[in-house]
C-alpha positions as CSV (number, residue, x, y, z in Angstrom):
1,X,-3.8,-11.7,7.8
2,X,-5.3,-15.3,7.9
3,X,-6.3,-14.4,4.2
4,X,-3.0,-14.3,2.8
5,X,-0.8,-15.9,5.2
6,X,-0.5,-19.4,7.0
7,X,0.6,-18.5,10.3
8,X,-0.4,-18.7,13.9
9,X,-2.0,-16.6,16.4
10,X,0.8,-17.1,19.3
11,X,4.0,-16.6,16.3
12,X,1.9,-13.3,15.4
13,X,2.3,-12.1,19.3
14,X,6.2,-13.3,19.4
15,X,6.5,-11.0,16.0
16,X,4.9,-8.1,17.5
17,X,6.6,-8.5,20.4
18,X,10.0,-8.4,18.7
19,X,8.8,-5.7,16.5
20,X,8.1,-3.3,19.6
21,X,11.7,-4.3,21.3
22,X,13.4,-2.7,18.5
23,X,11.0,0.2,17.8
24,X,9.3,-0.7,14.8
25,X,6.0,-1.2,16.4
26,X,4.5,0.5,19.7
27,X,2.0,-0.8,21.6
28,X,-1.3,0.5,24.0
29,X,-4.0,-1.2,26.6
30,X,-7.4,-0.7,25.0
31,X,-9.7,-0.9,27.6
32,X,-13.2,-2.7,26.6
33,X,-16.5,-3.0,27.9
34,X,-16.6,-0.8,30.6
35,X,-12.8,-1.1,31.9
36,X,-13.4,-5.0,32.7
37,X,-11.4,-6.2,29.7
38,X,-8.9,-5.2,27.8
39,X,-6.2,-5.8,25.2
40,X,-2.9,-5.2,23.7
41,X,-3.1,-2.8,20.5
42,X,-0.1,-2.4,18.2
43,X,0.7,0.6,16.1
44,X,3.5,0.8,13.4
45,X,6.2,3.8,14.7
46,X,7.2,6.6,12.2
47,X,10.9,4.2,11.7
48,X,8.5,1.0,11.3
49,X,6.8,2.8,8.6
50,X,10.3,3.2,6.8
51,X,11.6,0.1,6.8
52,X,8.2,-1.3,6.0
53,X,8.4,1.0,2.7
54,X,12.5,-0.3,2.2
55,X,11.3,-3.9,2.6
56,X,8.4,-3.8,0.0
57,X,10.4,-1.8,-2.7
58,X,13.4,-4.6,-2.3
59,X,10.9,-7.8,-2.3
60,X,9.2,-5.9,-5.9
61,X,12.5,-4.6,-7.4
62,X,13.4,-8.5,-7.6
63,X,13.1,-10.1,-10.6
64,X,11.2,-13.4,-10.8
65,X,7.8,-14.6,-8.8
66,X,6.9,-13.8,-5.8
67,X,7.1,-17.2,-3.7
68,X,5.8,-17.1,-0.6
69,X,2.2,-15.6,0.2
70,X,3.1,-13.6,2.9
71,X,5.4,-11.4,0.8
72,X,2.7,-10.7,-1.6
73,X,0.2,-9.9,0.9
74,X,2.7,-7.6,2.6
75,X,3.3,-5.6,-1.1
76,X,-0.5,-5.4,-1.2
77,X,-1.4,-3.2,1.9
């Protein structure tokens, strides 16, 4: 995301963490090395993946250029 986007590591967390309080992400505890680390992995959910899909149509159905860089790296994945 730092490609295409301008935005920092903690607001990413605060996203995600919104995202998973109203079900449109879900998260897991990857365990690393052994068990002695670990870390937060986030999935998209099923209903994530559909408004994901809603979003991108109404952000290319729009007539005009694309303004900000985070749009147009969203339309791309």
């Amino acid at each position: 995301m730092d490609n295409w986007a301008d935005i920092e590591f903690s607001s990413i967390h605060n996203i995600l963490e919104q995202l998973e309080t109203i079900k449109l992400v879900q998260s897991n505890i990857k365990a690393e090395n052994g068990g002695q680390t670990s870390r937060k992995v986030y999935y998209i959910t099923d209903e994530g993946k559909l408004v994901l899909k809603k979003k991108i149509k109404t952000i290319l159905s729009k007539k005009g250029k694309i303004i900000y860089p985070f749009d147009l790296g969203l339309a791309n994945m």
